[in-house]
N, C-alpha and C positions, 0 to 999 in steps of 0.2 A: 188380570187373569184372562181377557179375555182371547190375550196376544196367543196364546197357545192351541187355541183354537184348530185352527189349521195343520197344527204340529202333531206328531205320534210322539208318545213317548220313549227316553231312551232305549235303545236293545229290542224295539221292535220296531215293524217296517208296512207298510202296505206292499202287498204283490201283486203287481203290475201284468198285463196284458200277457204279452210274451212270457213270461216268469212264470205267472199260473199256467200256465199252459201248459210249459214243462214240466212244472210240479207235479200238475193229474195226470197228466199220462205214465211219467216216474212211479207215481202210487200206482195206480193202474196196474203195472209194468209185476210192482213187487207183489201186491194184492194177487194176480193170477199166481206165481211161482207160492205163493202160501199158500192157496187155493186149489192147486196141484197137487202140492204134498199130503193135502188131508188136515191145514190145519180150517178150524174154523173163527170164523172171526167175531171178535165182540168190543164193545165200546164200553168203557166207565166214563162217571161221569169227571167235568174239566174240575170241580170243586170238591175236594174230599176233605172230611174231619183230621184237622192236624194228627192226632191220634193215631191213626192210620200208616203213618211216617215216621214215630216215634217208636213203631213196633219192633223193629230190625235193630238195637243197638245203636241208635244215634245214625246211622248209615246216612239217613238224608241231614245233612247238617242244618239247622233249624236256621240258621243265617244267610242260607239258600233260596227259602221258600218264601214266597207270595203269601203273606197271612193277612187276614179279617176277620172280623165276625159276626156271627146271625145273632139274630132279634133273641136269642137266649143267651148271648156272651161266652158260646160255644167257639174255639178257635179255631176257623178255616182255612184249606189253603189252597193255591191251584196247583193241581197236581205236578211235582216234578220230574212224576215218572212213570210209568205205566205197569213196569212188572209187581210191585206192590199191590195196587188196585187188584190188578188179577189175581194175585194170592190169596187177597183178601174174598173175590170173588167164587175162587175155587174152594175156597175153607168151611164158605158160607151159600151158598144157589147151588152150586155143584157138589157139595160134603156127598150125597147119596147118589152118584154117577160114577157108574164102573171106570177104573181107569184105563185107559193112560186119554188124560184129556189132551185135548191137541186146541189151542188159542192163537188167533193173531188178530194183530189190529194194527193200524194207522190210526196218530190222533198227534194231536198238539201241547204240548210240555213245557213248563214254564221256569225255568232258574234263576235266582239274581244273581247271581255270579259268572253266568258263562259268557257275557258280554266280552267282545277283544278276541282276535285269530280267524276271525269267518264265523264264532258263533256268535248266538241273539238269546236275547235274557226269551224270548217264545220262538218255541223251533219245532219241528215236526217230527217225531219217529213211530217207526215203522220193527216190527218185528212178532218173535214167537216165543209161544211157551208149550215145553210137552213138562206134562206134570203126571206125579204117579208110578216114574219106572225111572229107578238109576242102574243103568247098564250102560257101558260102552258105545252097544247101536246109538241109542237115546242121544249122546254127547254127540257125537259122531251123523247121525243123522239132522241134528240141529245146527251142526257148522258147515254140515254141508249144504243144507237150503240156506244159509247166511251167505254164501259163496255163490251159490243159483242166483240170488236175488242182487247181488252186487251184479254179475254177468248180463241181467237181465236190464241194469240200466244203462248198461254201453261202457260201463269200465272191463279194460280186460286186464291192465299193469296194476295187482293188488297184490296183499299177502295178507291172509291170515295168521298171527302169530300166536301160539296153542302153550299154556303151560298147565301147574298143577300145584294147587295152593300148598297140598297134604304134604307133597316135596321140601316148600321150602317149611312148612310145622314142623316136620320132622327135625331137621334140622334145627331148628333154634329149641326143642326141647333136649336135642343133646347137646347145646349150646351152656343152658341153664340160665338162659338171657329171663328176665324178668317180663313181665307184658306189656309194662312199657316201653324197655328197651327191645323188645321184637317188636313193635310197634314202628319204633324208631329205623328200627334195621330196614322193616320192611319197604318204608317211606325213602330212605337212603338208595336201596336196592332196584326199588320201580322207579327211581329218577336215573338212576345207572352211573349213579354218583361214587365212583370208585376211592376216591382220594379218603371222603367221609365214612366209607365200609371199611376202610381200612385203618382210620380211627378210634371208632367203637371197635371195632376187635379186638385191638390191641390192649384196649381198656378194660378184659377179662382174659383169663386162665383158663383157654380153650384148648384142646390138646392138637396138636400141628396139623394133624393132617385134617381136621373138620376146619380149621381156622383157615387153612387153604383153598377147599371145597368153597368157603363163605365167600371170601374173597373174588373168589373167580365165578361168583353168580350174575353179574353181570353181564359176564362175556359170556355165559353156556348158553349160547342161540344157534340154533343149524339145523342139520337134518337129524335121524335116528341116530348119527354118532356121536350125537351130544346124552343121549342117554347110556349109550356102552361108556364114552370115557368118566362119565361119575360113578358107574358100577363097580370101579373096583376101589371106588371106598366104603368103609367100613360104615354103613347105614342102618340105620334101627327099622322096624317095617313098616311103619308109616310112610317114610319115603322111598322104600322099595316099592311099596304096593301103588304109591304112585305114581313111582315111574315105569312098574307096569300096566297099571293102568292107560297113564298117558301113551304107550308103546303098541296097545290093544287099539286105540281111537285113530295113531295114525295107519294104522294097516288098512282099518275100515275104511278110512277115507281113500288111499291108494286103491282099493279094490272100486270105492265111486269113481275113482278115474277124475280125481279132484286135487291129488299130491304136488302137482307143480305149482297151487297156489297157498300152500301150507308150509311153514315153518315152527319148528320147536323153541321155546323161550323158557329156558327152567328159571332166570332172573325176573320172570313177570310173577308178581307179587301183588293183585289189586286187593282190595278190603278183604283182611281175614272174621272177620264177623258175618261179611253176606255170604261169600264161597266158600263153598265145602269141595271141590275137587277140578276138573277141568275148567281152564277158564283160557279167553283167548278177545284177541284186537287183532281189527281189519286196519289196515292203513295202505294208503294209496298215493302218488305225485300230485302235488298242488293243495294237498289239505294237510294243515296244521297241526291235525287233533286226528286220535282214530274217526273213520268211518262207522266201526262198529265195534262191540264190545259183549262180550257174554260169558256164561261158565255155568256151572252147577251150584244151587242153591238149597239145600237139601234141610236146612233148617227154617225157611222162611214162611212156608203156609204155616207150619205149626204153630206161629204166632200168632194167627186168625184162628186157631181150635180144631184143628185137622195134619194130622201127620202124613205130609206127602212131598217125598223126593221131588225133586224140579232142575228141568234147564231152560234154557233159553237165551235169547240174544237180540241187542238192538240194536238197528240200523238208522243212523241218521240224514234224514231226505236232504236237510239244507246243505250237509255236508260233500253230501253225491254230485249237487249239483255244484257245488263248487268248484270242485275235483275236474268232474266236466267241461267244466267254463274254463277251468283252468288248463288243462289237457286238449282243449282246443276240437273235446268229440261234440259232432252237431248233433243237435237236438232237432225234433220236426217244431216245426213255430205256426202259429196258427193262419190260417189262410182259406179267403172265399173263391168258391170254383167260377162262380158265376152269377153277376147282379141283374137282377129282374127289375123292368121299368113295364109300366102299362097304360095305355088311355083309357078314360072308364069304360066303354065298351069291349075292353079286353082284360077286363077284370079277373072274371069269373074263372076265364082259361088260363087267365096269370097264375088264380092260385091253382089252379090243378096242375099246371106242368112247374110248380116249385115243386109244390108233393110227391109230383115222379119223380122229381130229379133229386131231390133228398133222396126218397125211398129208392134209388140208386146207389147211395151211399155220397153223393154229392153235397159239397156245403153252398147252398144258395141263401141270398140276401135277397129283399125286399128294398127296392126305392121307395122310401115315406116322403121323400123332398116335394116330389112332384117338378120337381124342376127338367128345365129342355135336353135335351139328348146331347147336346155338347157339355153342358155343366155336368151331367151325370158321367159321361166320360173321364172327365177329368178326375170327378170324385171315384171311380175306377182308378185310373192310374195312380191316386196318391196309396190308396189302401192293397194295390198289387195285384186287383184284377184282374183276371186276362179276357175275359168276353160278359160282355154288356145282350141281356136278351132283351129287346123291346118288341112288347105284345101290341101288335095295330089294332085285333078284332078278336071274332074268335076259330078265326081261321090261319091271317098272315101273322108269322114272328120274322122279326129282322135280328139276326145273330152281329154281333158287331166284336169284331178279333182286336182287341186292344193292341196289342204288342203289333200284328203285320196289318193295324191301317186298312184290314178289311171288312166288308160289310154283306151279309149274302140273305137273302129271301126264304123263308123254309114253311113247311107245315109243321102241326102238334107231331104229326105222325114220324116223319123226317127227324123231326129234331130229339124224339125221346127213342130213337131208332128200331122202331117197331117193322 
């Protein structure tokens, strides 16, 4: 056993110097653009009662999840998700707060399955929930801070692709497909598995022109005239209303002045048990997997004991960054302006002219080595220094310019440019 020691276990990783660096600042990056908008942010905790996951129809698949259990034989797990927890949150701390609640958070999420593509069985997301109000704004204002906060980490090549679950409901109840053959269709249809759509169909007495429309759900992806060319089939109003619906969210969003990175998908089909109406995926060059994923949930607090409409949407950090790494956009990497060295009688004015020179907004180091003015040099140049301050008293500092080989004489006052 004890060979593993040293090891992480599969599908996660330690993050390294550089690597967190970019991470917090990413968080940082998205945390303001939520923080702008008005949402506020809250944290659950990493361990929730299984229970809690079982709420939603099986959604979270139980062969997914991190399970244990406490000292009562209660069955634990680590959270695989975050918009749950919050429902759960809103249902119960929040029940008696006026709506429309407005949440976000960054936190850590754990899957056994997402191992393989760039993702990691613990990976980090970032995102929102407005809870409380189903309207158009609502969708529409939630896809567009998901499009802010992609912008805000240095992607600008994305697309949000927008559909409408009620769309394709509609359709398979004038289908007469069973629910587990709409199950199946739907599964067929969000893999864009054409050859297999067009198997099951065939397999029932569908009258020609809906069995056409089915058919061709794959391919209906484009702008707003992907909703005029299915208008003129014969639709029940379920899926009118959803394609006016959907029709209402992209205008709003063209009026944010946000339409060039939106796309209509009437063939995007994710879980009909969680979504009740708009729902949409970020994707980007260099990543595997959507970036981001969201829609309307409008049955899921009620499973916690409070009837309240919900959207929201999640973004995932490890995924951005890979995108990035992959797209070849730089990241700032972390870096000391300036190493401070001292002899004990220039101690005291050591530490005061760090403190200025931070409270400048400067990143300064302390030499702990004590070692001579040549070794500290060098320990400079390996870490990318560019000036070495060596404090003599508490009068002279010698600036020492790594890179131009120069060395020059100053006072405190000189040097903190007073």
């Amino acid at each position: 056993m004890t060979k593993w020691k040293i090891y992480t276990p599969e599908g996660v990783q330690d993050v390294l110097v550089n690597e967190c660096f970019v991470k917090r600042n990413l968080e940082e990056k998205i945390r303001k653009v939520f923080r702008s908008s008005g949402f506020y942010e809250v944290e659950t905790p990493i361990v929730e009662f299984y229970d809690a996951f079982l709420a939603e129809d099986g959604i979270t698949a139980q062969e997914t999840m991190f399970k244990f259990f406490d000292q009562q034989g209660r069955i634990l797990v680590l959270r695989p998700e975050i918009t749950i927890p919050i429902a759960r949150l809103a249902a119960t701390k929040y029940k008696d707060v006026s709506h429309p609640l407005r949440f976000c958070y960054i936190g850590n999420t754990f899957n056994y399955k997402e191992l393989g593509g760039g993702k990691q069985k613990e990976f980090t997301q970032a995102g929102v929930e407005l809870m409380g109000i189903n309207s158009p704004e609502a969708d529409a204002e939630v896809i567009a801070t998901a499009i802010n906060a992609v912008r805000a980490s240095g992607l600008e090549s994305f697309q949000i692709d927008i559909g409408q679950v009620d769309f394709f409901k509609g359709l398979m109840e004038e289908t007469g497909l069973s629910a587990e053959e709409t199950e199946q269709m739907r599964v067929l249809i969000d893999r864009k598995d054409y050859l297999a759509v067009e198997e099951l169909v065939k397999t029932h007495n569908i009258r020609e022109d809906l069995k056409e429309l089915v058919l061709s759900l794959p391919r209906l992806f484009g702008s707003l005239d992907v909703i005029d060319s299915v208008e003129k089939y014969s639709l029940n109003k379920k899926s009118i209303n959803a394609l006016e619906n959907l029709r209402r969210v992209i205008k709003i969003l063209d009026d944010y002045g946000l339409s060039k990175y939106v796309s209509i998908d009437l063939g995007m089909v994710q879980s009909l048990n969680y979504y009740t109406g708009i729902i949409f995926r970020g994707f980007t060059y260099g990543a595997g997997f959507p970036i981001l994923s969201g829609g309307r949930y409008d049955k899921l607090v009620e499973k916690f004991g409070k009837v309240s409409p919900a959207t929201g949407f999640s973004l995932g950090i490890n995924m951005i960054m890979m995108a990035l790494d992959r797209q070849k956009i730089e990241s700032e990497k972390p870096s000391i302006d300036s190493l401070i060295c001292y002899r004990e009688e220039g101690r005291k004015t050591a530490f005061r002219v760090c403190q200025a020179l931070r409270d400048q907004g400067l990143v300064v180091e302390i030499d702990v080595t004590g070692n001579g003015m040549e070794d500290v040099k060098e320990y400079a140049r390996t870490k990318g220094i560019g000036g070495v301050i060596s404090i003599l008293d508490d009068q002279r500092i010698e600036v020492h310019n790594i890179e131009k080989h120069e060395t020059s004489t100053v006072t405190i006052d000189e040097l903190l440019g007073r």
